[in-house]
N, C-alpha and C positions, 0 to 999 in steps of 0.2 A: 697353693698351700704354704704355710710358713712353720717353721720349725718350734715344735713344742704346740703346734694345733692340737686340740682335740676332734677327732672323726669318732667316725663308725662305718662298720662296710656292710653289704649290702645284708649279709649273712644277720647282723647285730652285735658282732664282735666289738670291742670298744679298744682306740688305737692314740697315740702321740705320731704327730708328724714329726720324720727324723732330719728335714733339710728342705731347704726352699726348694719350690721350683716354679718353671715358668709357665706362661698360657700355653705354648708350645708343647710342653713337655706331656708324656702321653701316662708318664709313670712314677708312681711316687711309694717314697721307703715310709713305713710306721712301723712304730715298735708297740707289740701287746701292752697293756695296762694291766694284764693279768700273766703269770705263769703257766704252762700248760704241766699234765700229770705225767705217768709214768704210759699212758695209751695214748702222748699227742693230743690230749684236747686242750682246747683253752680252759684255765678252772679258775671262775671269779670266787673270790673272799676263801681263796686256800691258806692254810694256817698250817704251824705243824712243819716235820719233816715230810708230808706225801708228795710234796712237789717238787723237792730237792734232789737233784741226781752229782757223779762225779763230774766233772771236765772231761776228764779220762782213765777210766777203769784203770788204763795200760800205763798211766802216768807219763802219758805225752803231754806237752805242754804246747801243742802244734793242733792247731782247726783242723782237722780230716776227717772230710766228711762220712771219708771211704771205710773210714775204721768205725770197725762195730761196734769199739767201744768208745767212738768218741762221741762226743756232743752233735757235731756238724752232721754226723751220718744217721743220727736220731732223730736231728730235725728234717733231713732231708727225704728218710724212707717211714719214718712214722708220722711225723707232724703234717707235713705239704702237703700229702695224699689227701689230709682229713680236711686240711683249711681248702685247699683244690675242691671239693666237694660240696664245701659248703657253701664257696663265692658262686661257683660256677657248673657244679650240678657230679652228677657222676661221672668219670672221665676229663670232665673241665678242661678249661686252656692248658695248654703244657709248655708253653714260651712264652707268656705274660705273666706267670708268677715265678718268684724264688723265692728263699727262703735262710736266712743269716741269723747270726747273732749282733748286738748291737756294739759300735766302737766306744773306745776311750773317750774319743772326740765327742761324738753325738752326744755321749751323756750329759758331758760337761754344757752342750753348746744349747741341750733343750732347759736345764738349770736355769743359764744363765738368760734364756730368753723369757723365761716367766721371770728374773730376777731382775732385770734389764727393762720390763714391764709393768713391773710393781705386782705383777700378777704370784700372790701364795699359793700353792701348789696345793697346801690343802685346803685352805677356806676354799677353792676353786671345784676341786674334787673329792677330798675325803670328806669333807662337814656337811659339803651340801646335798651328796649323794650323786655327785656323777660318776662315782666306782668309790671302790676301797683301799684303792691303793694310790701314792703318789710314786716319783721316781726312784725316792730312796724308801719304800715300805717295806719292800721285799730286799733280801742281798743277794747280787745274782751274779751270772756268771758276762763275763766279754769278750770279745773275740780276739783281742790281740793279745802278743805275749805283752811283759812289763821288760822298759828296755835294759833295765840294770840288772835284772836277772833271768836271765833266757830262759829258765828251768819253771818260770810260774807263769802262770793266766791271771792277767786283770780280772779283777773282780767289786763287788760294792759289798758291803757290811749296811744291813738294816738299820736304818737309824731310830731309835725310840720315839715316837708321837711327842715327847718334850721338848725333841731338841728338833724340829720342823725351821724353826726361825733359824737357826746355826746355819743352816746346811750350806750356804752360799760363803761361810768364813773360812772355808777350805780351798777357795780361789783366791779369797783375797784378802791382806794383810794391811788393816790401816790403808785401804785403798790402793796397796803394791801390789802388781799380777804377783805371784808362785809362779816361780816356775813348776813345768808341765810335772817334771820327773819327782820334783820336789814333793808336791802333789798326791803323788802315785807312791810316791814310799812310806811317807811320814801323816799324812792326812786325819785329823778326825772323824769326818765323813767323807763319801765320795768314794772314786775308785780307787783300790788299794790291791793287793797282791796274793794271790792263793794258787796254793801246790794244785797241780789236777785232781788230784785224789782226793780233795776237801768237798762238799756237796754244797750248792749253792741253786737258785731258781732259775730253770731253765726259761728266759724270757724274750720271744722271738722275734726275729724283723721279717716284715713281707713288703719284699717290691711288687706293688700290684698295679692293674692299669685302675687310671682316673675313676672310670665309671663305673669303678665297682666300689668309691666309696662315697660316705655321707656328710656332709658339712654340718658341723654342729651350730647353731647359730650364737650361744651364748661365747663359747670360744672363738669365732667370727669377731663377733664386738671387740674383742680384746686384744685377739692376735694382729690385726687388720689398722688399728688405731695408737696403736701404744700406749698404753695407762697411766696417767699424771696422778699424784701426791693432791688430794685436796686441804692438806694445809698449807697450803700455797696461798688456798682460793680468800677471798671476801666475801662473805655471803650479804654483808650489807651492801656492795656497789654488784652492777649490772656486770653482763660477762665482757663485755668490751672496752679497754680491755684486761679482763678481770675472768682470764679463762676459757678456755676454747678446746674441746675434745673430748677424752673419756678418763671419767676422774674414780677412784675410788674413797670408799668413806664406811666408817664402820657403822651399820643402823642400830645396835643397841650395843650401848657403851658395856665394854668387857668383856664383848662376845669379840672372838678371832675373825670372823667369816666379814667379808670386807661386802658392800655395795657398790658395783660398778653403776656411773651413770652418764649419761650424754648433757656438754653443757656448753651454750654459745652456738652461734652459727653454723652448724653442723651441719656438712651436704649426703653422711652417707648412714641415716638410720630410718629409713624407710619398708617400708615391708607391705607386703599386701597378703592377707590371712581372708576367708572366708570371703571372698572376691570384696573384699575394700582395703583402701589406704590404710597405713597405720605410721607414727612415728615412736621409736623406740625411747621412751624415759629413760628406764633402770633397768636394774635385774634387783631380784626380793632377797632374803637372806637365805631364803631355801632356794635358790636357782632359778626362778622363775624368771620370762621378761616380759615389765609391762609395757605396753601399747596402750598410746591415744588417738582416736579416733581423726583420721585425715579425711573423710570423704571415700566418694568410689573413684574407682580406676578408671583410666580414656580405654578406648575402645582399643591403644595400642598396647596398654597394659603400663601404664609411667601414671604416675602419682603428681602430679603437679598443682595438689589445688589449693587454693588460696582464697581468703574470703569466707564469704558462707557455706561456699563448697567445702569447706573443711568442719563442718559441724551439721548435725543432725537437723536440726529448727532450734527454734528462741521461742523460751516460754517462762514464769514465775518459774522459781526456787520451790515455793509452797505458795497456798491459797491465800493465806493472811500472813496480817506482820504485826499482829499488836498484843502477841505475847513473848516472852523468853523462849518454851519452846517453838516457835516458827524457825531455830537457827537449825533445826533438828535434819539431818536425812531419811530419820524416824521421830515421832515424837509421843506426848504423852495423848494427844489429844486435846481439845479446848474447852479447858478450866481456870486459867485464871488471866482474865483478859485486865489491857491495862485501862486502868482509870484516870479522868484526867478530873483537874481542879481549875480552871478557867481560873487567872487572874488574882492569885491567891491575897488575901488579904482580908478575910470577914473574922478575923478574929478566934481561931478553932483554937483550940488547946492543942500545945504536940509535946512528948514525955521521948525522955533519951534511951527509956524502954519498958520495959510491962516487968508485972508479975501476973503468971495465969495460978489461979484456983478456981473447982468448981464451978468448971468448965466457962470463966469469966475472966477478961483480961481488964486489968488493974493499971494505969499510965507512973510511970514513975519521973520525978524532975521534971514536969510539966512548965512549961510556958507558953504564952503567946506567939505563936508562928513556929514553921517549920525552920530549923538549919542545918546544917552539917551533922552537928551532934543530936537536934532533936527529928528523928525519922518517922515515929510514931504518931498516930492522932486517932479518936474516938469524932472527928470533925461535929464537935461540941465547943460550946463557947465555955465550957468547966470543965472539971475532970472530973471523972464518971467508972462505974465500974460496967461493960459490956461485955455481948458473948461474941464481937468479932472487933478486930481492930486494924486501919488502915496502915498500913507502910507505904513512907515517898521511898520512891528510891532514883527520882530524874527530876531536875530543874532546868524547864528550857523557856527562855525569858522569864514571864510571870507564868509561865503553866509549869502545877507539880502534878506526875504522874506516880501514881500509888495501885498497888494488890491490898484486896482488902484479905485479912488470914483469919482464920476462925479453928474450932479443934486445940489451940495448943502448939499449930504450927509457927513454925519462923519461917523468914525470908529465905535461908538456906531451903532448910527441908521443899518450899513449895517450888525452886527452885531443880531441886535434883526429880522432884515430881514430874516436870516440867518436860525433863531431860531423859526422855526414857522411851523405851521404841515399842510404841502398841498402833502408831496410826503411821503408814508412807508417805512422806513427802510428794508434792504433786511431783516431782523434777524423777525421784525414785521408781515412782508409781508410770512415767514417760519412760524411761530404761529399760526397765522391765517386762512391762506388761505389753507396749504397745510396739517399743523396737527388737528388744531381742527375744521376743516367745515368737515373733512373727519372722524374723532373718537371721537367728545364732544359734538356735538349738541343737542345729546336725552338727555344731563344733565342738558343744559343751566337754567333750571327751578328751580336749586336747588343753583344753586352760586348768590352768591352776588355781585353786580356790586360795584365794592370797588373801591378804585383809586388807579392805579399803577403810581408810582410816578418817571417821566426822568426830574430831576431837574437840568435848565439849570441857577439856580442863579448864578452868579460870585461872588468866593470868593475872587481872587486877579488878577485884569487884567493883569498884567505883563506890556508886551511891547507895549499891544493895547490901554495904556494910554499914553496923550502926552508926561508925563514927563516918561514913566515907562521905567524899566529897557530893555535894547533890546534883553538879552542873559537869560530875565526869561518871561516864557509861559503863559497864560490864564490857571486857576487854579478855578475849578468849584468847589460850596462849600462842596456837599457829606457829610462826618463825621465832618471835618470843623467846621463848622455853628453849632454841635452838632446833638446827638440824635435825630430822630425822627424829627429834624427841614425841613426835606426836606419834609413829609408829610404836616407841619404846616402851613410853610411858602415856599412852591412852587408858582412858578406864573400858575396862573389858567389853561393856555396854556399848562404845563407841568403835570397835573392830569390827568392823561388819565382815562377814563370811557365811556360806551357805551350812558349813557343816560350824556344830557349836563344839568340835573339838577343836578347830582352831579358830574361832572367834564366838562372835555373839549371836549365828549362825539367826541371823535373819533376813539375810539376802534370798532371794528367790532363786536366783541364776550367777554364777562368777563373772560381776561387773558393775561399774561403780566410776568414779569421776576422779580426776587429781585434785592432788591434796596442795597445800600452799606452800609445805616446806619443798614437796619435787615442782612447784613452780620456782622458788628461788635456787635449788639445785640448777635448773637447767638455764639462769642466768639473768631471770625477772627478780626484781625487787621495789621500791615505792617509788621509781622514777619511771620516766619514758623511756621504752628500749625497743625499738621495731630489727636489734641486729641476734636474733635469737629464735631458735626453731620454735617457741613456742607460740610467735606474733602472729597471728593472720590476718589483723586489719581489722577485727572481729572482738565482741567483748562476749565472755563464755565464764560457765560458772567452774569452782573447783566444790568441793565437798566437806570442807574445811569452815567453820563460823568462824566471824571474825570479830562480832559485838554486838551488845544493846546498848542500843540512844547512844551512839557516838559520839555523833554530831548535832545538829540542829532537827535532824529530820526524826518524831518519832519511829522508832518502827524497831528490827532486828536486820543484821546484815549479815553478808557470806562472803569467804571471799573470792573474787573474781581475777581474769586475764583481761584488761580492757582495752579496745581497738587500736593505744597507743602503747600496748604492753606492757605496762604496766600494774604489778599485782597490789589491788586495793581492796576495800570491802566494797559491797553496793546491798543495797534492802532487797529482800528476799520477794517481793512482791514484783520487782521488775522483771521485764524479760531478757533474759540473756541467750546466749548461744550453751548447747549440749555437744560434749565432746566425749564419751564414752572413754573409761579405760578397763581391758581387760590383760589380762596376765597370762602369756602360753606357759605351757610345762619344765618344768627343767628337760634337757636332751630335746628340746625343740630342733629338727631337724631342717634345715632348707634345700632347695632344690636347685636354685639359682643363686644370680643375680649381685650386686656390689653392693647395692645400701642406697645408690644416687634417686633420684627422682625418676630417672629414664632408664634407669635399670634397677628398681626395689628387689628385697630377698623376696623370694616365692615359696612361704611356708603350705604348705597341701594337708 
């Protein structure tokens, strides 16, 4: 356990680790995240004076436990008895627990370990919902006296929800330690000095043995790794060496709550959930962490696989590739397929755009042949008044590939038509139907309905704009737009999630594929990289579009991980490898294990 962990024991109580200890060690100090009341219980989200008692009635300024009116002897004959009860039954062990207040030191030393981390205290706990309270929420009482003044008790003062980012400026001055005492007298936050007879939160420590507590897994990742600044990082070059560890990053700009993620060569985010491998991405902005699909376990229970043992099968994306929507992981269905002009040159008339009346489209600035500026054509050798009209929007050699629009429609509007979720993807329609209603169902209770993000935003229309180029593709935004921006800022439509209160609630089940930006989070980008957890040797889809008519090849593409690790597009008709990602719950709990291959966390 390392200092500033978050646990739980076995009762549900919710605790901070107060100091390292060893594999050896049988016993370890936590201090409540909550206050307890005026009957000894633990009380989450207490507010108010009901929680608040003296130091000491008698105005000693002395820990004794023995005195009825002191603090020590409250927690020792009202409090122990109840938490004894509740780790360990009625009567309970009576030499494997105690029961304290927390020191001057600890406070300072769990601070400075989420400070020392990169780790905020509240985007970690208060925003996300892993309690209500951080270290400095409550003002509580400490166990030692203050040494300049014998007569008072250390204590902490509440700090206001505004000043959360402060709290660390009371250790340190332009980067000079304070001294300790210094500290302690004069401080804006932190611990500071209170007569016994002031009322402050009774907030307790318990030395309990090992097995009677919980490993939290998301504080695992954090505690276990130390957390780096990713403005450090290059999201354009590969992680080697361009970053290696557990990085934090904010997923929608202005929001407090940071994104922890794994990036580079990483030996210990491994996990085995619902008897398979898994490698740890992220965590979500609500707490959640997602898993990508590893393979199964060896029969010793180690994770080592590599290759195709690390994905489901290889199959298409979708059925076809010869419209806009095929980039879809839902789509509109097939309506407007594309057309091709073999060889162009018979002379058609093309206009630099229409006017529609009466239900008839009109060619405007007509001439001979299609080019950049003229996109339109009624593929007449005049110009004509018609009730449907052709748009290029690809020139690859001499072939121009055109939608024919009719109604009134534009290239836009048939477009967003296009882009819309009434039919699954074949790739959606394999996840779903045939892998997880047949092997994931008994676990559905534990993941998180997070939102997998097929962000169909346009980064550069190409040739599907009037004036755009004819010989450059539809360019969807993916890494584009920046980090994390396709979680941000996806259009609602493209958030998949099973409930439509947090997305577009058209998933069947909570799961779904990586996205392009968490492939260059974890250290892929448009070069070869086989030094990154995410290589297997293996080319596998993410869920992400990456364009129409790129390149030379008609078709739609997606982007992919490919056997040299590298994240590129590839056409949706080919088969690639399936790597499933699901999301556990925030408070995901582990049972075991380090993170390594030969010894994965064991979520149950």
């Amino acid at each position: 356990f390392r200092v500033g962990q978050y646990v739980e024991t076995v009762d549900g109580n919710k605790w901070w680790v107060t100091k390292d200890t060893g594999a050896a060690e049988d016993l370890v100090s936590l201090v409540s995240i909550y206050p307890i009341d005026a009957n000894g219980n633990i009380t989450a989200y207490a507010h108010g004076n009901e929680y608040k008692r003296a130091f000491d009635t008698a105005g000693s300024a002395d820990y004794n436990k023995f005195s009825s009116t002191n603090v020590g002897y409250f927690l020792e004959n009202t409090f122990l008895p109840k938490i004894r009860s509740s780790l360990y039954g009625s009567g309970g062990d009576t030499t494997q627990l105690s029961t304290r207040l927390l020191t001057s030191e600890e406070f300072t030393n769990i601070e400075k370990s989420w400070y020392n981390n990169y780790i905020d205290d509240v985007s970690l706990f208060y925003n996300r919902g892993y309690t209500q309270a951080s270290m400095s929420y409550y003002s509580r009482w400490l166990m030692d006296k203050n040494d300049l003044h014998k007569d008072e008790i250390n204590c902490t003062d509440a700090v206001p929800l505004s000043g959360y980012k402060n709290l660390y400026l009371s250790i340190t001055n332009e980067g000079q330690e304070i001294p300790w005492d210094y500290r302690l007298s004069t401080a804006a936050y932190g611990p500071n000095v209170c007569l016994p007879s002031d009322k402050r939160a009774v907030i307790p420590v318990i030395i309990v043995k090992k097995s009677a507590v919980k490993k939290n897994l998301a504080s695992e990742i954090l505690m276990s790794n130390g957390v780096q600044d990713s403005a450090t990082l290059d999201f354009s070059r590969n992680a080697k060496p361009n970053g290696n560890g557990v990085y934090h990053i904010n997923e929608t700009p202005g929001v407090k709550s940071s994104v922890y993620f794994y990036r580079g060569n990483i030996k210990n985010n491994n996990v085995i959930f619902a008897n398979y491998c898994w490698k740890i991405v992220r965590t979500t902005f609500s707490g959640g962490i997602k898993l990508i699909y590893n393979g199964t376990k060896s029969s010793s229970g180690t994770c080592n696989n590599t290759g195709t043992a690390t994905q489901l099968t290889s199959i298409a994306f979708n059925t076809t590739h010869d419209e806009a929507a095929d980039v879809g992981y839902m789509y509109s269905g097939s309506v407007y397929k594309y057309n091709v002009l073999k060889s162009y040159g018979n002379g058609h008339y093309a206009g630099t755009g229409y006017t529609y009346s009466n239900n008839k489209y009109t060619l405007k600035s007509t001439k001979v042949g299609a080019d950049n500026t003229h996109h339109y054509t009624q593929h007449l050798k005049s110009s004509s008044t018609t009730t449907t009209v052709g748009f290029y929007f690809r020139k690859i050699n001499n072939d121009y590939y055109y939608l024919n629009l009719s109604g009134g429609k534009t290239p836009k509007t048939v477009l967003n038509e296009m882009f819309n979720n009434s039919t699954n993807s074949l790739i959606k329609n394999y996840i779903e139907n045939t892998w997880y209603a047949s092997k994931m169902t008994a676990y559905t209770s534990k993941l998180e309905d997070a939102q997998y993000i097929a962000d169909r935003n346009v980064y550069d229309y190409g040739g599907w704009d009037d004036d755009g180029d004819l010989e450059t593709g539809l360019v969807f935004c993916g890494m584009r737009c920046g980090v994390l921006t396709s979680t941000s800022k996806a259009r609602a439509i493209d958030k998949f999630t099973v409930s439509t209160s947090k997305g577009n609630g058209k998933l069947k089940y909570p799961v779904g594929l990586l996205t392009v930006d968490e492939a260059y989070l974890a250290g892929g980008n448009s070069s070869d990289n086989s030094n990154y957890y995410l290589y297997t040797g293996q080319t596998y889809w993410t869920m992400s579009p990456s364009d129409i008519m790129v390149d030379e090849h008609a078709g739609t593409g997606v982007w992919i991980v490919n056997n040299y690790g590298r994240v590129t597009g590839d056409g949706v008709e080919h088969s690639n490898g399936i790597r499933p990602v699901i999301t556990l719950k925030i408070g995901t709990i582990y049972t075991s294990g380090n993170g390594t291959a030969s010894s994965p966390y064991i979520v149950t």
